[in-house]
MIMIFI-335420 format. One line per field, with one value per residue (C-alpha): residue number from 1; residue in three letters; chain; x, z, y. Coordinates in nm, 4 decimals. Last residue first. Example, Ala and Ser with C-alpha at 12.3 -4.5 7.8 and 13.67 -1.06 7.14 Angstrom:
% residues 2
seza <- [2, 1]
lumba <- [SER, ALA]
vogu <- [A, A]
c1 <- [1.3670, 1.2300]
c3 <- [0.7140, 0.7800]
c2 <- [-0.1060, -0.4500]
***
This chain:
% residues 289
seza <- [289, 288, 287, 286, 285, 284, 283, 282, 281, 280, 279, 278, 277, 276, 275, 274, 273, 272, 271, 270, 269, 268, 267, 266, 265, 264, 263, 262, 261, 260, 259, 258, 257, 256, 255, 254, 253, 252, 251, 250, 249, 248, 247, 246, 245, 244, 243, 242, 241, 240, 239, 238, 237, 236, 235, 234, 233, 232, 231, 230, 229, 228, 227, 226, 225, 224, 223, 222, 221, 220, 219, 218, 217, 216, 215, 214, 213, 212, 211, 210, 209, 208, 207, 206, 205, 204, 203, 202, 201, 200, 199, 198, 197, 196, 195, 194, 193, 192, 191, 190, 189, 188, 187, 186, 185, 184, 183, 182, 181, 180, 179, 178, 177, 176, 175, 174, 173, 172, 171, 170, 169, 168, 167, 166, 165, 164, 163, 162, 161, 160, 159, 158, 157, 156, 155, 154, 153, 152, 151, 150, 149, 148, 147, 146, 145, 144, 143, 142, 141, 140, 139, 138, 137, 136, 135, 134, 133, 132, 131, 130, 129, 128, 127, 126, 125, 124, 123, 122, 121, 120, 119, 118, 117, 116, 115, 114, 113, 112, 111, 110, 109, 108, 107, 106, 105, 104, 103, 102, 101, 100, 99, 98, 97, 96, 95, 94, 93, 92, 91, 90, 89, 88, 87, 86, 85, 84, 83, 82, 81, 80, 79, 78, 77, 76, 75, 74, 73, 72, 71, 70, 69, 68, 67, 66, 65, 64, 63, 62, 61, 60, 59, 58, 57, 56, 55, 54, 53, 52, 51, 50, 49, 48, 47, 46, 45, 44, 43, 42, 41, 40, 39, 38, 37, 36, 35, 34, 33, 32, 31, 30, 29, 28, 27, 26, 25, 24, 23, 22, 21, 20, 19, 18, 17, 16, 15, 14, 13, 12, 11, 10, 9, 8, 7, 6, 5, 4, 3, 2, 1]
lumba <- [UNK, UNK, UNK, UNK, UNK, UNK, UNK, UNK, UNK, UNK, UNK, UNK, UNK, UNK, UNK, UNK, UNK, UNK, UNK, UNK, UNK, UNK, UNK, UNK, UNK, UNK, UNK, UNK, UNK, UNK, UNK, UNK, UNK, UNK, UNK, UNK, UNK, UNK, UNK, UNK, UNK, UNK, UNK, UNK, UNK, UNK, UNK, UNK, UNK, UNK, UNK, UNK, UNK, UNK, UNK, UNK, UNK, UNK, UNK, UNK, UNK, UNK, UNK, UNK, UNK, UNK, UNK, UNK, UNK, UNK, UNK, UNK, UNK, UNK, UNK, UNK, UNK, UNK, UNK, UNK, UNK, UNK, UNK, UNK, UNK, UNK, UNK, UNK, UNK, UNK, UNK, UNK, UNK, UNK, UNK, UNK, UNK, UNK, UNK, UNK, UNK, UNK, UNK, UNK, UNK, UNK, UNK, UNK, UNK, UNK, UNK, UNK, UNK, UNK, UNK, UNK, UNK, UNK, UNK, UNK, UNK, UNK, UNK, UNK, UNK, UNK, UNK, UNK, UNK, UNK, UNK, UNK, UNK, UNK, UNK, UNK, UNK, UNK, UNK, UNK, UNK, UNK, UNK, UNK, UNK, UNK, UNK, UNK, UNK, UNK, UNK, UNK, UNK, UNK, UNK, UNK, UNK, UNK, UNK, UNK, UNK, UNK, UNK, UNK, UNK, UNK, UNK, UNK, UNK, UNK, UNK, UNK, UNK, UNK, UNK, UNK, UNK, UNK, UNK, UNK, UNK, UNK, UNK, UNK, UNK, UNK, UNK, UNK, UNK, UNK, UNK, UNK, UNK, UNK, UNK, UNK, UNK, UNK, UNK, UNK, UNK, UNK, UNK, UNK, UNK, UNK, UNK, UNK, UNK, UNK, UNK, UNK, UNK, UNK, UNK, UNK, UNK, UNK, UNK, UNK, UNK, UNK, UNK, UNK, UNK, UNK, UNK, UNK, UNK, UNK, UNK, UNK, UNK, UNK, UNK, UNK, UNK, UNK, UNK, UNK, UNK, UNK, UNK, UNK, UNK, UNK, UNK, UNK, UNK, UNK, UNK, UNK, UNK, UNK, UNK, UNK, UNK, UNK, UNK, UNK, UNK, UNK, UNK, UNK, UNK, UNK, UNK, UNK, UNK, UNK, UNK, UNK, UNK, UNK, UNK, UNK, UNK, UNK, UNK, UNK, UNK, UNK, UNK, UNK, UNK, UNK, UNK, UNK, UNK]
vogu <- [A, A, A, A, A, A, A, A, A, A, A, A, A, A, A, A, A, A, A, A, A, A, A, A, A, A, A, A, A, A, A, A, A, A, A, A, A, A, A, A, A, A, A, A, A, A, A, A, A, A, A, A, A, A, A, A, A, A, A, A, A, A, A, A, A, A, A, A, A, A, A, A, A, A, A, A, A, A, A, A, A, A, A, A, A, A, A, A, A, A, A, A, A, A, A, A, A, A, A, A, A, A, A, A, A, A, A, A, A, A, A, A, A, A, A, A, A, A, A, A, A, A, A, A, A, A, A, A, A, A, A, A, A, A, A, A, A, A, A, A, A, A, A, A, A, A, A, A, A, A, A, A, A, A, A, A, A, A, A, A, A, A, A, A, A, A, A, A, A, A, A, A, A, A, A, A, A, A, A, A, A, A, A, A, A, A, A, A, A, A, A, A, A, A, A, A, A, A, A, A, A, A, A, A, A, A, A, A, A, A, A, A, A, A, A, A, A, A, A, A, A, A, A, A, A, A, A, A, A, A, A, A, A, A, A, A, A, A, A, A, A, A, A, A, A, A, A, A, A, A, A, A, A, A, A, A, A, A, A, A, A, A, A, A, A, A, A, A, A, A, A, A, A, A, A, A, A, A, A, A, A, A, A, A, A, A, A, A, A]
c1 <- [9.6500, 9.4813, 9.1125, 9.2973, 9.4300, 9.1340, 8.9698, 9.2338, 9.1882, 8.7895, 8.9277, 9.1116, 8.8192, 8.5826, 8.8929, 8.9074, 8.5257, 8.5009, 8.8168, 8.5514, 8.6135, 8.6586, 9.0159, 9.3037, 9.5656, 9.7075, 9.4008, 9.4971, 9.2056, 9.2471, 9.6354, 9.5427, 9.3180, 9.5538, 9.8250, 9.5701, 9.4597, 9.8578, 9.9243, 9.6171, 9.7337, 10.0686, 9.8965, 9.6598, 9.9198, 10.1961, 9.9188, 9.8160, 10.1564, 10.2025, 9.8804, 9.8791, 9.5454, 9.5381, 9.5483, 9.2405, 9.1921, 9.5589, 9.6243, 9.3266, 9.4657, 9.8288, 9.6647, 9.4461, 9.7237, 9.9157, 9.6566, 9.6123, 9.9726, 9.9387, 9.6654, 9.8104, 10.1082, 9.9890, 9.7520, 9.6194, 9.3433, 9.1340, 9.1739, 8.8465, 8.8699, 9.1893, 9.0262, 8.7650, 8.9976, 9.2010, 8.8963, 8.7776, 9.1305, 9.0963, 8.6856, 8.8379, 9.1085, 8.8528, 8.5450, 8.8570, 9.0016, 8.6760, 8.5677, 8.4051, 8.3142, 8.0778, 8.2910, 8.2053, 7.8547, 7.6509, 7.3293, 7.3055, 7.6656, 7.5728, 7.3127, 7.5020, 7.8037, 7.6017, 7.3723, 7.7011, 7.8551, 7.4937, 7.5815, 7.9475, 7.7486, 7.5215, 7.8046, 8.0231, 7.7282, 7.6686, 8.0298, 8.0007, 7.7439, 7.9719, 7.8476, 7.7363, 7.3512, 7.1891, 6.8671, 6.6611, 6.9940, 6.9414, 7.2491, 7.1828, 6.7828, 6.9058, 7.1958, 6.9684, 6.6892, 6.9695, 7.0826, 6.6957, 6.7159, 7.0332, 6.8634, 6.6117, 6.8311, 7.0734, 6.7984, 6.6254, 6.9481, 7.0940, 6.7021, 6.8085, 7.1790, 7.0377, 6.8032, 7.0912, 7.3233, 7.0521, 6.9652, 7.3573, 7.3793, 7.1207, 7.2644, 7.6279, 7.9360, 8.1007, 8.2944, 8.5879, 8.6322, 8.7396, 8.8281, 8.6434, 8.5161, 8.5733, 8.7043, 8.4062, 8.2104, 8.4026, 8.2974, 7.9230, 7.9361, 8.0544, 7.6979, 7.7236, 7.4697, 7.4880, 7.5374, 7.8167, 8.1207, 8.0482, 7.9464, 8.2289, 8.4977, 8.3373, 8.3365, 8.6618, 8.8227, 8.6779, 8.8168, 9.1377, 9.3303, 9.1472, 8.8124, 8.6356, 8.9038, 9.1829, 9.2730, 9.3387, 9.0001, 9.0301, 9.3033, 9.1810, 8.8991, 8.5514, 8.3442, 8.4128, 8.2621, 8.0597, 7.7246, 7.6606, 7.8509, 7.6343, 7.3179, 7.4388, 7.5379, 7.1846, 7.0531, 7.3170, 7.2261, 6.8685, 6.9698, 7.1305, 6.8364, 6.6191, 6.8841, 6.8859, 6.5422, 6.5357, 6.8085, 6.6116, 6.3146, 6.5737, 6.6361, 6.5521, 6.8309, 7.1024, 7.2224, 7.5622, 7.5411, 7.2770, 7.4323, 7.7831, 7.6112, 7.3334, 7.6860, 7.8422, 7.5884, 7.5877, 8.0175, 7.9691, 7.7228, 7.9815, 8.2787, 8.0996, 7.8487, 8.1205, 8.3188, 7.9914, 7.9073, 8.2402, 8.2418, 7.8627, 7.9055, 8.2869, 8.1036, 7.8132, 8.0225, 8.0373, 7.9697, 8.1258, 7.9448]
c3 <- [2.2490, 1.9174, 2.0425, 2.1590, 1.8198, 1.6699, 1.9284, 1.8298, 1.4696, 1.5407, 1.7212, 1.4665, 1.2072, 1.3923, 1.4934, 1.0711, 1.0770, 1.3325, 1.1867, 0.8784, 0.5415, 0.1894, 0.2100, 0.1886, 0.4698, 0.6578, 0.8231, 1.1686, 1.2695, 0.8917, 0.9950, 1.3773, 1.2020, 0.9046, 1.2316, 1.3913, 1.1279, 1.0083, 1.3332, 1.3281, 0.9898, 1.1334, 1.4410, 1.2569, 1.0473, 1.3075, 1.4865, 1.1460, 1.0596, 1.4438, 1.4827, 1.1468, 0.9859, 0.7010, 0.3460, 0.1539, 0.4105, 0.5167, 0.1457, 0.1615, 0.4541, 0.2864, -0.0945, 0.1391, 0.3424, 0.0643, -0.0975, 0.2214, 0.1985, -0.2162, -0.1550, 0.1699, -0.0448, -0.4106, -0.1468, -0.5028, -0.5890, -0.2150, -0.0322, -0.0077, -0.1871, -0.0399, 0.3022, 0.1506, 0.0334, 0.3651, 0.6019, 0.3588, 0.4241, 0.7948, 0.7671, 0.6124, 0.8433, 1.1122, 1.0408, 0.9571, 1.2668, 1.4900, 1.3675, 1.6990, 1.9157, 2.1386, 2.1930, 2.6136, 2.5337, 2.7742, 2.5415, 2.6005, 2.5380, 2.2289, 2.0739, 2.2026, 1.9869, 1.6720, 1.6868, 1.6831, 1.4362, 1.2151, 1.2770, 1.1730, 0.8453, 0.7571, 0.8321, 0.5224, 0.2759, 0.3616, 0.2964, -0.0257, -0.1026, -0.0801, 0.1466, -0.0092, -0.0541, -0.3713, -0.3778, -0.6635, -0.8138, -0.7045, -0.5506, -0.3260, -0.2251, -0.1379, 0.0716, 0.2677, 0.2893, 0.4568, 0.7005, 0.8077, 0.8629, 1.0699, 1.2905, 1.3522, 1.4543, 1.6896, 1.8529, 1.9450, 2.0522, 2.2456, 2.4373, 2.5137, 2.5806, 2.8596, 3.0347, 3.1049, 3.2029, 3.4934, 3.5827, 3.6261, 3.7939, 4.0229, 4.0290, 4.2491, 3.9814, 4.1880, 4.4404, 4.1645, 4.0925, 3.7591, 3.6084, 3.6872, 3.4095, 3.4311, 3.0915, 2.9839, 3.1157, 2.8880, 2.6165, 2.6881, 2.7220, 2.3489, 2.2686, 1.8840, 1.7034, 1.3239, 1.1539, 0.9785, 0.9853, 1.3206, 1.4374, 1.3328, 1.4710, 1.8121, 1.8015, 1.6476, 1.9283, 2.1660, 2.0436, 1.9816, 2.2621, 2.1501, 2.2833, 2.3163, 2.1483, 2.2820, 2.4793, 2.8139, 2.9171, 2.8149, 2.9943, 3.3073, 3.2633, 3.2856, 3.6020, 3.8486, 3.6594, 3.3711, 3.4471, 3.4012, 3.0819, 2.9877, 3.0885, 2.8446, 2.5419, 2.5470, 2.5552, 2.2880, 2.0851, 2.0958, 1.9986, 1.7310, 1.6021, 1.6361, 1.3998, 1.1484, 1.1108, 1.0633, 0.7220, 0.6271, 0.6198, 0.4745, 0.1858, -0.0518, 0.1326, 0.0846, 0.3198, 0.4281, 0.7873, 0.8611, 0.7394, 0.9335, 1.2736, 1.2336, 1.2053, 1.4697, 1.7381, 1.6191, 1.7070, 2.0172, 2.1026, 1.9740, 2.1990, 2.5517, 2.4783, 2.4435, 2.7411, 2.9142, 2.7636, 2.8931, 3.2456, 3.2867, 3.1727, 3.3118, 3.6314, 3.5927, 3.4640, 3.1013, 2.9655, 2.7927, 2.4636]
c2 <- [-11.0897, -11.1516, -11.0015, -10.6837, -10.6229, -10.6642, -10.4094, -10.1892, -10.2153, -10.1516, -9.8091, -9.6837, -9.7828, -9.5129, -9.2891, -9.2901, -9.1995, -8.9737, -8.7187, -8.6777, -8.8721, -8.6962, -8.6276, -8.3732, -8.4267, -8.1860, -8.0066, -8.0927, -8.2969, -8.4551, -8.5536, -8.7002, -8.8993, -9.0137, -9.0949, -9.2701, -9.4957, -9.5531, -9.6749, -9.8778, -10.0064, -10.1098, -10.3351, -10.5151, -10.6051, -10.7338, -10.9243, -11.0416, -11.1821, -11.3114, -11.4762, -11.6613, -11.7495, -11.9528, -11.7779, -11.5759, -11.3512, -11.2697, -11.1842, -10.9928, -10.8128, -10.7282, -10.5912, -10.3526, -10.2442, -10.1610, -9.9896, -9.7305, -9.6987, -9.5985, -9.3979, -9.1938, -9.1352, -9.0325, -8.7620, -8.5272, -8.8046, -8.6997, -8.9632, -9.1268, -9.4419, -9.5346, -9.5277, -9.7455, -10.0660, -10.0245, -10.0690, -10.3197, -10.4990, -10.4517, -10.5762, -10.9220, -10.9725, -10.8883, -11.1432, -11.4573, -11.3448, -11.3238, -11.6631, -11.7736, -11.4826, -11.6927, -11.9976, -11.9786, -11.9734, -11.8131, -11.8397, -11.5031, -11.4503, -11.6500, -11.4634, -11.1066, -11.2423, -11.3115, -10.9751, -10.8175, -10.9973, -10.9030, -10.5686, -10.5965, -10.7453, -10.4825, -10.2197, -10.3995, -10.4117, -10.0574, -9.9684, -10.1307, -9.9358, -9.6202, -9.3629, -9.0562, -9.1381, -9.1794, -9.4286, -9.6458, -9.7251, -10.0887, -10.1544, -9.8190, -9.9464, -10.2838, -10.1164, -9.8585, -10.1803, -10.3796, -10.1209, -10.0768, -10.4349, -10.4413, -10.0879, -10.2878, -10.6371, -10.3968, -10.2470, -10.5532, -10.7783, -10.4416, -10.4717, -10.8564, -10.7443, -10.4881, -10.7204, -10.9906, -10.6964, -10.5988, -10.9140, -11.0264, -10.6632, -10.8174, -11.1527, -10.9706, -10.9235, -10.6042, -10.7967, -10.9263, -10.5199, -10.5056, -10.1304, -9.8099, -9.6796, -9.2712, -9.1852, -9.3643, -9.0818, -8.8136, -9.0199, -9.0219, -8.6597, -8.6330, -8.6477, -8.5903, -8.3878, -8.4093, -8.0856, -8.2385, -7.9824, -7.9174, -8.2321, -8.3835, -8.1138, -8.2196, -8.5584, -8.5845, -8.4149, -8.6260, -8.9790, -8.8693, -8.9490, -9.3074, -9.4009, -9.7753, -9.9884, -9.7865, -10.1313, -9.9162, -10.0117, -10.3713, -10.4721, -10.2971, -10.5945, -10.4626, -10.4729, -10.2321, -9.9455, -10.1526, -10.1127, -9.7146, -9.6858, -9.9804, -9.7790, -9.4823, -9.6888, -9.7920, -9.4433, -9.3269, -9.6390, -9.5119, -9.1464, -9.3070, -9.4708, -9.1747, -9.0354, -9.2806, -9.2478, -8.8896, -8.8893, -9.1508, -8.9132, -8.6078, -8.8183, -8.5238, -8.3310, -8.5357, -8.8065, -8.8607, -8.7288, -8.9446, -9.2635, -9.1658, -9.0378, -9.3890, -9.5970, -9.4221, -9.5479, -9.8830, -9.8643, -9.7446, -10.0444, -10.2723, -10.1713, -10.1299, -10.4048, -10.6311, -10.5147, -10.5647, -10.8855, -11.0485, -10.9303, -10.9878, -11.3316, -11.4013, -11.3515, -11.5731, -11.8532, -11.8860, -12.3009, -12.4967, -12.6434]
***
């Protein structure tokens, strides 16, 4: 097994932490906001859970001026231009309170600086993925028991299950890739393209889903995109076909989230959630360069 250097440690699990954390966070705004009122508990537990991710999002903010790639900062995997915007609209039409300060701070990251990696921020990094490994494996078991509870018909919630099943298991990547940053394993995002293709074509699969039946467009692009990842999935991974993907369907992300933030096309999914999968294209992307 090679080994990370101290450097590439912090560098690496802070533009990690940076994506993934982010993503956690969403996950507790999306189960909250699609609980009815008789699951008002679960409704409370995903909150305290976001609040944590918000905490933990927070201190990684903090950590990573100086020391995350440029690269990586103008990725669009942690914000988009419309990153803000969706906040806001989505806690007004939710209820759910979204702390939009945390992406005005990433709009201040500064990017790599090669003096900024001293053993105290190594401490500091090293302390923050072992309390992302806790958070991340309670909120994956409370995940699990929202998706055994769906299958079973012994809970209603308006997410699909299948999106449950889908969260479950970018949790469990995360868990994966904090395991071996930990274990500073240089091969510690092994089988990112047979994980993405997969999540692009559920991506797809959903968005079609929640169109409302009057968009014959969005359905039938959205269905495309399905039918193209699970191609990809099923075949041997090519670089330049999933590269040219990856890429499409993020322009067709943005340009559906740009759409519901100007009321022009009729769905069932708030401005968050398509920035949500814009931004998990983009990280894709940014894996395959």
């Amino acid at each position: 097994m090679s080994t990370l250097n101290t450097t590439e440690y912090i560098r690496l699990s802070l533009e990690n932490d940076l994506f993934w954390t982010r993503i956690m966070k969403e996950h507790a705004i999306f189960i909250e906001s699609s609980m009815p009122p008789p699951q008002k508990q679960l409704a409370m537990q995903a909150e305290k859970f976001k609040k944590q991710f918000e905490r933990a999002l927070s201190d990684t903010i903090r950590l990573s001026s100086g020391s995350v790639s440029g690269r990586a900062l103008q990725s669009g995997q942690y914000y988009t231009n419309y990153t803000e915007a969706a906040e806001q609209v989505t806690q007004q039409l939710s209820g759910v309170e979204i702390n939009s300060s945390l992406t005005r701070m990433e709009y201040n990251i500064q990017p790599l600086d090669p003096y900024d990696f001293s053993p105290q921020k190594a401490q500091e990094v090293l302390a923050l993925n072992r309390n992302l490994l806790n958070q991340v494996s309670a909120f994956a078991r409370f995940k699990s028991d929202l998706y055994n509870r769906q299958a079973s018909c012994k809970l209603f919630s308006f997410l699909y299950t299948s999106v449950y099943e889908h969260i479950i298991h970018e949790a469990q990547m995360f868990i994966d890739i904090l395991t071996g940053l930990q274990d500073r394993d240089e091969d510690y995002n092994r089988g990112f393209e047979s994980f993405w293709n997969h999540h692009m074509a559920d991506h797809a699969k959903v968005m079609r889903g929640l169109f409302d039946p009057a968009e014959a467009e969005h359905f039938s692009t959205a269905d495309h995109f399905a039918k193209t990842f699970d191609a990809l999935s099923s075949g041997m991974p090519n670089r330049t076909e999933e590269l040219e993907a990856v890429k499409a369907l993020g322009e067709f992300k943005a340009r559906t989230t740009e759409e519901i933030l100007e009321c022009k096309v009729k769905s069932l999914m708030s401005p968050l959630f398509t920035d949500h999968m814009l931004r998990e294209a983009n990280y894709y992307q940014y894996l395959l360069q």
